[in-house]
Structures are given as C-alpha cells and as structure tokens.
C-alpha positions in Angstrom: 48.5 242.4 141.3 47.9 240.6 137.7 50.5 241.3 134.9 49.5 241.7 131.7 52.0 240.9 129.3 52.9 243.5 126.6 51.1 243.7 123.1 54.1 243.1 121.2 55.1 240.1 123.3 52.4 238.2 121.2 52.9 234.2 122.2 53.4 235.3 125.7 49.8 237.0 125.2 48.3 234.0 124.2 49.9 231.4 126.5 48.4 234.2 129.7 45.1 234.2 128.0 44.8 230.6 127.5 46.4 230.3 131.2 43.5 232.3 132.5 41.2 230.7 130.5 41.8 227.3 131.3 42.8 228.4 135.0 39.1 228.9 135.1 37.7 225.7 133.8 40.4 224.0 136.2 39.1 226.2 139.0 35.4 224.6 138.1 36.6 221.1 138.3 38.8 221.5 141.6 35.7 223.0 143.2 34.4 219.6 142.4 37.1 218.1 144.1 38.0 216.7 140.9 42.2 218.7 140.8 43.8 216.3 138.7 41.3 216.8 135.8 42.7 219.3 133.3 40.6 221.3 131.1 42.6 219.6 128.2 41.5 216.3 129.0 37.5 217.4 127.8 37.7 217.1 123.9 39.7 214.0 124.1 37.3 212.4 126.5 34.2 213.9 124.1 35.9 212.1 120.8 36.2 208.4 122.6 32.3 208.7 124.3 31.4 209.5 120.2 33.9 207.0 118.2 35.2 204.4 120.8 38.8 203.4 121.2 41.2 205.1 118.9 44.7 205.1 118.0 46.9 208.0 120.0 47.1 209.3 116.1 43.7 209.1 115.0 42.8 211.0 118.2 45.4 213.7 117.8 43.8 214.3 114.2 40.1 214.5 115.5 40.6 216.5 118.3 42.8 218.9 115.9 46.5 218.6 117.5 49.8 216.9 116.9 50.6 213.3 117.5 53.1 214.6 120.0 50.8 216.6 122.1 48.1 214.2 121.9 50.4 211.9 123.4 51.4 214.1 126.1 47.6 214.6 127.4 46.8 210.7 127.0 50.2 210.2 129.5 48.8 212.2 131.5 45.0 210.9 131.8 46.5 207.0 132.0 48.2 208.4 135.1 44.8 210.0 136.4 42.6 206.4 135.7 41.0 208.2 133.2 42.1 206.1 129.8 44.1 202.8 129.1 46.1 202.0 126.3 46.2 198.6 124.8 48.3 197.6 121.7 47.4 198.3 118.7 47.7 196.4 114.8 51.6 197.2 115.1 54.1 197.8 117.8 54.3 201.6 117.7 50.5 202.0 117.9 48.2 202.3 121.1 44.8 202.2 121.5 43.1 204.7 124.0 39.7 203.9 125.7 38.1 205.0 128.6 38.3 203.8 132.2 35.1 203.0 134.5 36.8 206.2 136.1 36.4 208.2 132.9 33.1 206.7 132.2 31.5 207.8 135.7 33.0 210.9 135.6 30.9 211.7 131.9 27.7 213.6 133.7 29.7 216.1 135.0 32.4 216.7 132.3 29.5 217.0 129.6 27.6 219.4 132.1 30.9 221.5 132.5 31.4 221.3 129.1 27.9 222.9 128.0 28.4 225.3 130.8 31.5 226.6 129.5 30.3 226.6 126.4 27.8 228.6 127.5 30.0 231.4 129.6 32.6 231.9 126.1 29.0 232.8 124.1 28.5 235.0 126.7 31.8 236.6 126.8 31.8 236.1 123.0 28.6 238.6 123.1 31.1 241.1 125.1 34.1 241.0 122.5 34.3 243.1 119.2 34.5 239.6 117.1 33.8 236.0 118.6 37.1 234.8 120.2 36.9 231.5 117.6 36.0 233.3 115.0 39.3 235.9 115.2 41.3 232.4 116.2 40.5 231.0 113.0 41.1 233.7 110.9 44.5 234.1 112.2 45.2 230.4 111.3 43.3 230.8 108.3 45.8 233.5 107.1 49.0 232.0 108.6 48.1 228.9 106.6 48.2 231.7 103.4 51.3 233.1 104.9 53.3 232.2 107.2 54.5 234.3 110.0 58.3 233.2 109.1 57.3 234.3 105.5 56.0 237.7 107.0 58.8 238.5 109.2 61.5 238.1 106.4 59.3 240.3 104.2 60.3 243.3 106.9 63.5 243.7 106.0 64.7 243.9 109.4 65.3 240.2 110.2 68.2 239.5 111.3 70.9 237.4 108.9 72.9 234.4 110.3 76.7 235.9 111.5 79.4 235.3 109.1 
C-alpha cells in the first residue's frame, strides 16, 4: 500500500512527489542497466556537453542550485566515472569535465531526457496548471515573501522560552 503524506505536512509532500518522480526516471535508467545513474546527474551532464569544463560554482549557478548541493552530485558522479575534477586558478576551486564514460553514455541520457520531457507535457496536459509553471510561482512569491515572514504574520508562532 502507498502512503500519501498529509496536505498540511507540505515539505514531506514535496520530498514523496519528487521521490516518485525521480523514482521513475531512475526506474528508466536501471532498466538500462545503467543503476548508479541518478536522475540528478542529467542537467549537470547537459550544462558541460553545452559550455565545457566548469568550476563546481559556476555549475551550481547554471544548473540553478547551491554550491553545496552541486558539490554533493559532482562527488557522487566522480565516484560513478562519469566527471573528473582537476584544479582550478586557485586552491579551493575544481574544474568538472566529462569522462569517456559520461561522454558514451550522452545518446541515451539526451534520448531519456527528451522522453521525459515528453511524459511531464503529457502529465502537465492532465494537471489543473503545468507542474513548472505552479513551481515557479511558489518561488516567485516566496522570493516576495518569505514563508518565515508568513508564518510570523499568524500570530500563532511560537516565541522562544524565557
């Protein structure tokens, strides 16, 4: 039996969404016998086939996430011979490119890519809004306000104990 989790239990919501989601897309790629590919590994691998080798930083900001997580994901792609880091102008920075790994493995991440593309415009056409769409407004207005800002503005935050 699959568990939804409550509506009110928002950030647990998303995580199980995204879960399924990329449960999926992981599903695809294991079918391939290709496991220890993760879904999250696609935009990173799509930004070096476009630019080249980049910094971990200037890949975190054109793939849209933090240094931090960015960092996280190219760890976890050197250990999978899919990218290799090199030094960069000064000691904190690395450089990511591709592997001969990554690089032979680019027909069949671009056609998974277009295909999932594909199947959210489909379940897009199924949804009340576009899932992006709804995913940006809510940033959109949590850049505006944030949900901090929102919940104080109840009244019914708690205060810090005496």
């Amino acid at each position: 039996m699959t568990v939804t989790p409550e509506r009110e239990a928002l950030g647990t919501f998303l995580r199980h969404v995204l879960e399924v989601l990329d449960g999926d897309v992981a599903a695809v790629y294991a079918d391939l016998d290709l496991a220890d590919y993760r879904p999250r590994y696609s935009p990173l691998v799509r930004v070096l086939v476009a630019e080249g080798p980049l910094a971990i930083r200037d890949l975190a900001a054109r793939v849209g996430v933090t240094h931090s997580a960015a960092s996280q994901t190219v760890a976890q792609m050197a250990r999978a011979g899919l990218v290799e880091l090199a030094p960069g102008a000064d000691a904190r920075q690395r450089i990511v490119s591709l592997t001969d790994r990554a690089r032979g493995l680019l027909p069949v991440i671009e056609a998974e890519w277009a295909a999932t593309t594909t199947a959210m415009r489909r379940l897009d056409a199924e949804l009340p809004v576009p899932l992006a769409d709804e995913l940006y407004a809510v940033l959109a207005a949590l850049r505006r306000r944030p949900l901090r800002d929102r919940i104080v503005d109840t009244g019914l935050a708690p205060t810090r104990p005496a």
